[in-house]
Structures are given as structure tokens and as C-alpha cells.
C-alpha positions in Angstrom: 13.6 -0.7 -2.2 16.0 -3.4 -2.3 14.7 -6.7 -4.3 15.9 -10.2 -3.8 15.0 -10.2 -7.5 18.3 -8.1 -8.3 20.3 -10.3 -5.4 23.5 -12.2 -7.2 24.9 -15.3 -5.5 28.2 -15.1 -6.7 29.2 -17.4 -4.2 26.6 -20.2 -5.4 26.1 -22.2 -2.4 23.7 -23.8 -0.9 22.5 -24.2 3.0 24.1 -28.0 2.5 27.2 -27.3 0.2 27.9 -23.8 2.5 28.4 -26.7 5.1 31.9 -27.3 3.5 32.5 -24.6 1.9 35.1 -23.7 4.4 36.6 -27.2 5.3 40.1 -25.8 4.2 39.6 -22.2 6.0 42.3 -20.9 9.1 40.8 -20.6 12.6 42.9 -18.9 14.3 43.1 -18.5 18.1 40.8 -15.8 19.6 43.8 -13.7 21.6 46.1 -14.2 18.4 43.2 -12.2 16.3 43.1 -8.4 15.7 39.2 -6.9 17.0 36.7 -6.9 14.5 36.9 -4.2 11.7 33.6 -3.2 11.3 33.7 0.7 10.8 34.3 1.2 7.2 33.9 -0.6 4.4 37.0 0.3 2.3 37.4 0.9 -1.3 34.6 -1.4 -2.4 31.9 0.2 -0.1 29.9 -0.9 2.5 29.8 -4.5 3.7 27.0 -6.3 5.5 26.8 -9.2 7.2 23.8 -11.0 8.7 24.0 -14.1 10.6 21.1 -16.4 11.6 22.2 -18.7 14.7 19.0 -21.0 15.0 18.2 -24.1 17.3 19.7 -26.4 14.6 21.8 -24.0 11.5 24.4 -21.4 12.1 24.5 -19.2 9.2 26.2 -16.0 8.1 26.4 -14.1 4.4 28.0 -11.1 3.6 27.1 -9.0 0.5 27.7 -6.0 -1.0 24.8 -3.6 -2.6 24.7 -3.9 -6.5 22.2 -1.5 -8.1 20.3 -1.6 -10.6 19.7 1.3 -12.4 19.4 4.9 -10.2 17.6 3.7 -7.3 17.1 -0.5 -7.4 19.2 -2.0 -4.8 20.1 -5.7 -4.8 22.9 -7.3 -3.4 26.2 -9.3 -4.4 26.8 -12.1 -1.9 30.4 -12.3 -1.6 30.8 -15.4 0.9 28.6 -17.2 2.7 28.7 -20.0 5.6 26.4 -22.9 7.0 26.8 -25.6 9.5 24.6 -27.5 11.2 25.4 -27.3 15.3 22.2 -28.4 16.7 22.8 -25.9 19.5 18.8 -27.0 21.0 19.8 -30.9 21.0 18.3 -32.0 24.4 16.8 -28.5 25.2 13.1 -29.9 25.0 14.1 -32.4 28.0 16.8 -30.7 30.1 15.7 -26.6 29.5 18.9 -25.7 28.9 22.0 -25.3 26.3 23.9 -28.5 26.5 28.3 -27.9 26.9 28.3 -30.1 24.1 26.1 -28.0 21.8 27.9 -25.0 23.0 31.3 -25.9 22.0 30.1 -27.0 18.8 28.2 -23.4 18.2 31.4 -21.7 19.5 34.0 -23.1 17.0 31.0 -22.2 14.1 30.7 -18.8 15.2 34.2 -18.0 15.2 34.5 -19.0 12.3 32.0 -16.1 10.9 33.8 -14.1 13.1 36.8 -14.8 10.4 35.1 -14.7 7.4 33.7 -11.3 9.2 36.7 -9.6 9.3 38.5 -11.1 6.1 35.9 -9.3 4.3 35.8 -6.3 6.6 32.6 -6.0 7.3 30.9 -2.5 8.3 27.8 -2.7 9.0 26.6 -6.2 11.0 23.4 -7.9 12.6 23.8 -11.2 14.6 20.4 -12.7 15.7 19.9 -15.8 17.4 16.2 -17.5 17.8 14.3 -20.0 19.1 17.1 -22.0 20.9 18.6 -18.7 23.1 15.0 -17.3 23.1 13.8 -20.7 25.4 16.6 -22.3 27.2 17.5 -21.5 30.9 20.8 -20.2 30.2 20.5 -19.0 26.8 21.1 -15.4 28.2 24.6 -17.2 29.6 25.2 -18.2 26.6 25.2 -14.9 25.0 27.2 -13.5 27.3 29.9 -16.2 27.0 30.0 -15.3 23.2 30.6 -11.9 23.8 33.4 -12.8 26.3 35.5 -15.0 24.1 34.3 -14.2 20.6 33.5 -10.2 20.6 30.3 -10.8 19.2 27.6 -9.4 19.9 24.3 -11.8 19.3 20.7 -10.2 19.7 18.4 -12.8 20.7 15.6 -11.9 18.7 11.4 -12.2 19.5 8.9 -13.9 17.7 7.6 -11.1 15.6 11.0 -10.0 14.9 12.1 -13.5 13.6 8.2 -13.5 11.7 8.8 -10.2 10.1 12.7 -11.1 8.9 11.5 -13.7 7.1 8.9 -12.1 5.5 11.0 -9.3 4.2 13.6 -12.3 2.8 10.8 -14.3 1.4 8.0 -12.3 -0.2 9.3 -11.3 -3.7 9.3 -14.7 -4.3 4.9 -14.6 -3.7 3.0 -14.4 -6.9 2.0 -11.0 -7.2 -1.1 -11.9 -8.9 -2.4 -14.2 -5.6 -4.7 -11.9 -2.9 -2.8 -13.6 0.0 -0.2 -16.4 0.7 0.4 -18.2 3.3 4.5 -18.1 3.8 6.0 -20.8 6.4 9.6 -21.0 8.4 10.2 -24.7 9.5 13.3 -24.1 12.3 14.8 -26.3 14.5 12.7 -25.1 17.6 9.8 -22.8 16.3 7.9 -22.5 13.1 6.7 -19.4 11.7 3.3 -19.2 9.5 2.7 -16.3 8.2 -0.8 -14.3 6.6 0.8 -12.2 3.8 -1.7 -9.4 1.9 -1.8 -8.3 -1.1 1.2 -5.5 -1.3 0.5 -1.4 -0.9 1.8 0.2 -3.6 3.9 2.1 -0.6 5.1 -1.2 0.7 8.5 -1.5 0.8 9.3 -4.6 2.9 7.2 -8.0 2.9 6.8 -7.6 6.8 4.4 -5.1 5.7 1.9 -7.4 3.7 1.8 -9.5 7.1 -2.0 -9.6 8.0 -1.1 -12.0 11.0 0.9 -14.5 12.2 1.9 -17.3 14.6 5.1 -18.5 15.8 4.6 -22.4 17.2 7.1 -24.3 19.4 7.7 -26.5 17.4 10.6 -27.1 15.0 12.2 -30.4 13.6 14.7 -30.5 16.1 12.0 -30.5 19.2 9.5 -32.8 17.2 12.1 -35.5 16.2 13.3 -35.7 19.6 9.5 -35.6 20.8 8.3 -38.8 18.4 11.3 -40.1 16.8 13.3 -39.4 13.4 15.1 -42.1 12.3 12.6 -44.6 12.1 9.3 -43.2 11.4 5.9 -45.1 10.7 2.8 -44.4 9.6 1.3 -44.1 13.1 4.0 -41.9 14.2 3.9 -39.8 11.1 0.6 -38.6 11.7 0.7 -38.3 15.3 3.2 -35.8 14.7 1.2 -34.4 12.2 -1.4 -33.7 14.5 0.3 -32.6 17.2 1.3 -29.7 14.8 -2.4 -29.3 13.4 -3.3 -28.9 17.2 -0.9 -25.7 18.0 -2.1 -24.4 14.8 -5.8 -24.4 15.7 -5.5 -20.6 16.5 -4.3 -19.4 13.2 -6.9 -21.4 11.3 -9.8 -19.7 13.4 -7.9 -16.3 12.3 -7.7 -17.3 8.9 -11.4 -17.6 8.3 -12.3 -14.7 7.7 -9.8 -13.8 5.2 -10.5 -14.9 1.8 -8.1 -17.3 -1.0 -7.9 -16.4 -4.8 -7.1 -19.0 -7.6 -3.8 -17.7 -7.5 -3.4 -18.8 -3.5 -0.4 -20.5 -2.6 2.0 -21.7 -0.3 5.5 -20.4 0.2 8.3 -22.1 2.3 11.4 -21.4 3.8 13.5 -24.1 5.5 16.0 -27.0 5.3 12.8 -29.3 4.7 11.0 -27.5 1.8 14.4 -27.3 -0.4 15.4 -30.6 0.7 12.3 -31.5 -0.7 13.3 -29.6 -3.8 16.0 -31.2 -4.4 15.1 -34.8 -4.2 11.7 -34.1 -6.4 14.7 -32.6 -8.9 16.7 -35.7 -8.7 19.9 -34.1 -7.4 22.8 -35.6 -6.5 24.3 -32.7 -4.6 22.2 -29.7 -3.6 22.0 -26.8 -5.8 20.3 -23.6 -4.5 20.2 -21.9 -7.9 18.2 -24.6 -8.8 15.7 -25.0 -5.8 14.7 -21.2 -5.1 11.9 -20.3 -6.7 11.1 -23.6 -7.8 7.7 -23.7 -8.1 5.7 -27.3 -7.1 2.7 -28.5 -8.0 0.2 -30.5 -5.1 0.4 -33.8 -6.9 4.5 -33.0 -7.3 4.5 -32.3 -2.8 2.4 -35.7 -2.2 4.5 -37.8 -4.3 8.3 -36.6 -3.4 7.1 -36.4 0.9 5.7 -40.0 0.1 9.3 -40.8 -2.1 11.1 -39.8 1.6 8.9 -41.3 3.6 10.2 -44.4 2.2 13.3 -44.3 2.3 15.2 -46.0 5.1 17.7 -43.7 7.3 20.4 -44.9 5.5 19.4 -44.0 2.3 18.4 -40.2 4.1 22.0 -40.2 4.9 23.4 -41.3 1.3 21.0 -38.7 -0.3 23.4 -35.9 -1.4 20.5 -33.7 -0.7 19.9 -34.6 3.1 23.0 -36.1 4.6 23.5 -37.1 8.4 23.0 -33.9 9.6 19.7 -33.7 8.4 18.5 -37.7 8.1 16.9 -38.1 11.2 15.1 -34.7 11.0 13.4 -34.1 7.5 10.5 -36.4 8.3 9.7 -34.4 11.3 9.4 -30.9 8.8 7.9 -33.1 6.5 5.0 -33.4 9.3 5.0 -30.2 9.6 4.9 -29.1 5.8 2.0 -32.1 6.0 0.0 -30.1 9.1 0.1 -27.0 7.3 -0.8 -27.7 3.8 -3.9 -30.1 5.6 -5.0 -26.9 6.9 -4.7 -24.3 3.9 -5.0 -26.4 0.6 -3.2 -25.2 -2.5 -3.1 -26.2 -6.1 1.0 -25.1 -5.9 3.7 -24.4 -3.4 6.7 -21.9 -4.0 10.3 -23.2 -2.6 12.7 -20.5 -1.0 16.3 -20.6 -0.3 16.3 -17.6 1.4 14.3 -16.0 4.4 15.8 -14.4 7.8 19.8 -13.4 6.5 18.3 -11.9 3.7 15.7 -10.1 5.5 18.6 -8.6 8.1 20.8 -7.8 4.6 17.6 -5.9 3.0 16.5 -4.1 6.2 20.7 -3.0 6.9 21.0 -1.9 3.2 17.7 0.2 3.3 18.4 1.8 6.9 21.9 2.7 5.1 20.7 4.0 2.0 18.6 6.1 3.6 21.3 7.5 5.9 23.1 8.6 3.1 
């Protein structure tokens, strides 16, 4: 089965340094550009791309396979691209997709569409979530991205968006814990996740799901709900009860299932690495750093508390927040605080990776096995 374990970033960057990492690229005009290539993957192989269009990122990598021995596929990134378009700003008031938002989405898609075709990518998947999934026009949307673009987004369900990030996430689960509780802080949803102990048959981490919920509620939606930039201690845990509310459900659920010593918390998300990287003092983000870090209870309390202090402007001088993200970490650090209220655990695992991954591993596997 293809392991994250073998995955190489040769690229090395992070969700926050991807951000620039094409400041100097050529975006061309859409009737001056050639249609996609995306049926064969030239001399080097294959090529896969997955892009993850959520209510706050837009995010694309494209890889290559690189196996390990007769039958152990990994991957090779080979470029890689984040920005932070807030396509859901003012959806939680108005129900729809703001111009503004739009636009901004628009000019970041195209330029996957570039890095897409520099690469020549054959084999593709485009998903967009939570912000498509809810807003009035989302399908309108869509459409308008097929009409000028040529791409061809899927907007994806709840289980779907669950299960992707389960197959990107769960090598990084100790294999020695009975279950796991694995959370996606987004933009507009959250995803937490009951993962089993793996089959010896399992091939993907959506298969060690045992159940799941996907709430309405993401950082973009709470900050705009309660506030981001200045947050106090009253609004803090409102917010953190709001989210322990909608989570009421999957705590019933997860009583009868039992926790090992080896339980533990794994998280995906701008917030968790964020928190990473300030707990490793940082000055510029570093994702070979942050994913898989491991962090202890005590080592959670003290850097959430270390951010909770902090004035906005020193969120937005923090090399591992920034504007983009300054008035919207306390609200998934609410979250985080919600969850790990309601499942306890001695240790929580940090991921930089979850639903591209997922879309890479699931695209490599369906290919391999075409062959």
C-alpha cells in the first residue's frame, strides 16, 4: 500500500512558506494558455495532483510515486502550493460566496492550473469542501471555474472529506494505541474522527474509521461568530463551549468504545502546526520539523496559554502565524480546547498532512492497481 512513511518532500515547504513559494511564478492569461495536459505523464511517469480548495486554504501538490523496494509505494512531491483565500469570509451571515472571495480564489486556482500543466500532470483530483458544500451559489461557483479555468472541482461530502483525511493522516497514529481520536480543524467544518486498531488487510486509514462526525464549525465561521482579534477569557470559553455543544453526539458514541495507555490525539490543521511551531520557537515555519512532532499535555496547555497572550499584533509578527492566520488561531485553539476537554490524553501527535495526501495515496493505489 502506499505509506506516507516513504513520502519525500523534496520541495520542503510548509502550508505557510508554500504561501510564497510562488511570489515570482508567470500567470498567464487564460485564452493565451494551451488546455491542460493531463493524459500522460512523459518520460518520468505518472504525475498526480491533488488539490484541497477549503473555506479558508487553497492547496495543491503534485508528486510522483517513489518505491520502495518491489511493492512499497511512496511519493516524491515535486511542487507544492498554498494560499490563504478565505473563499467562506461572510458566508455564515450572507449564505453565499462573496465576488470578493471569488476573485481572490480564481487568481489562486489558476495558478495550480499552471503549476498543473508545467509539470504535466496525468492523473488529477480537485475537491472543494465545506465553503462550496454550504453556500447558496457554491454550485455557481463551480461552474464559473470550469468556464474560465477548465477545471473541474468536485465538491466533496462529509464522509468523503472524513475518510481523505484519515487515509493522509493515520500512519502518523501510534500503532501500539487501541484507538485514536484524529481531528481536521477547517475553515468551515471540523472533522473528528474514531480510528481502530488497523486489520492486518487494511490498506487505507479510512478503513480503521469506527465513526465520525463532521461539525459546522471551522475557524473561519467561529471567529466571525465571537471574535478573533481580541479574544478574552469569557469569550474563549464561550467558544469553547459552543464547540463542546455540537460535539455532544460523538461523546455519547464514544462511550462505549474503550482507550488504552497508548490513547492519543492526532491533528491536522493550520492550528495544530501553528501550535507546533511556536511551542518549537520558530522563527519561520518548518514542516519537516512540525509533522510528527509529538506533544505532551503539559507541553498543549502551556503553548495555547503562550498564544492566548499574545496581542494580535504580536500573532501577526509571529513568523509562524502571520496576518492571514492572526485573527483565526484562537478560534482552532477553542476548538483543539473543546476536543481535548472531551477525550483526555497524556500526548497529542501534530500532522502536516491530511486530505492532498489522502487524494495522492488513493490516485496512486487506483493506478497501481490498473496496471
Amino acid at each position: 500500500m502506499p505509506s506516507l512513511n516513504d513520502f519525500q518532500d523534496t520541495a520542503g515547504l510548509a502550508p505557510q512558506a508554500e504561501m510564497d513559494g510562488i511570489s515570482n511564478a508567470a500567470v498567464l492569461d487564460p485564452a493565451e494558455m494551451p488546455q491542460p495536459r493531463l493524459e500522460d505523464g512523459g518520460a518520468a511517469g505518472p504525475t498526480f495532483a491533488a488539490l484541497d480548495l477549503g473555506t479558508n486554504n487553497c492547496r495543491l501538490l503534485v508528486a510522483r510515486p517513489a518505491y520502495r523496494g518491489t511493492d512499497v509505494p511512496g511519493f516524491k512531491i515535486v511542487d507544492s502550493f498554498s494560499r490563504i483565500v478565505r473563499l467562506g469570509e461572510g458566508l455564515s451571515q450572507t449564505g453565499r460566496l462573496a465576488e470578493s472571495a471569488i476573485r481572490r480564489t480564481l487568481e489562486a486556482l489558476e495558478i495550480c492550473r499552471t503549476k498543473m500543466r508545467a509539470r504535466n500532470v496525468s492523473h488529477a483530483r480537485l475537491i472543494a469542501t465545506e465553503a462550496c458544500r454550504g453556500a447558496e451559489n457554491g454550485a455557481e461557483f463551480v461552474a464559473r471555474v470550469r468556464d474560465t479555468l477548465g477545471l473541474e472541482l468536485e465538491i466533496v461530502d462529509r464522509q468523503t472529506e472524513a475518510h481523505l483525511a484519515a487515509t493522509g493522516c493515520a500512519s502518523l497514529a501510534d500503532p501500539a494505541a487501541e484507538s485514536v481520536i484524529l481531528f481536521d480543524i477547517g475553515g468551515g467544518s471540523s472533522e473528528v474522527i474514531w480510528l481502530g486498531r488497523p486489520a492486518r488487510d487494511a490498506d487505507f486509514g479510512h478503513e480503521r474509521i469506527r465513526f465520525w462526525v463532521s461539525l459546522k464549525i471551522g475557524v473561519v465561521s467561529l471567529a466571525e461568530r465571537f471574535g478573533g482579534v481580541e479574544v478574552s477569557e469569557a469569550t474563549f470559553e464561550a467558544m469553547v463551549a459552543y464547540v463542546a455543544a455540537e460535539l455532544g453526539g460523538f461523546i455519547t458514541q464514544a462511550q462505549q468504545y474503550q482507550r488504552c495507555e497508548n490513547f492519543h490525539l492526532l491533528g491536522t490543521s493550520g492550528t495544530v502546526t501553528t501550535i507546533g511551531g511556536i511551542f518549537l520557537n520558530l522563527a519561520r515555519y518548518d514542516r519537516r520539523r512540525v509533522d510528527g512532532l509529538w506533544m505532551s499535555e503539559a507541553e498543549i496547555d502551556a503553548t495555547v496559554a503562550r498564544l492566548r497572550r499574545m496581542p494580535y499584533d504580536a500573532r501577526v509578527a509571529n513568523g509562524c502565524i502571520g496576518i492571514e492566520r492572526a485573527d483565526l488561531v484562537l478560534a482552532g485553539c477553542a476548538i483543539l480546547e473543546a476536543i481535548r476537554r472531551a477525550f483526555p490524553a497524556k500526548r497529542v501527535r501534530i500532522a502536516d498532512r491530511g486530505l492532498r495526501e489522502g487524494i495522492l495515496l488513493q490516485l496512486m493505489d487506483a493506478e497501481r492497481a490498473r496496471r
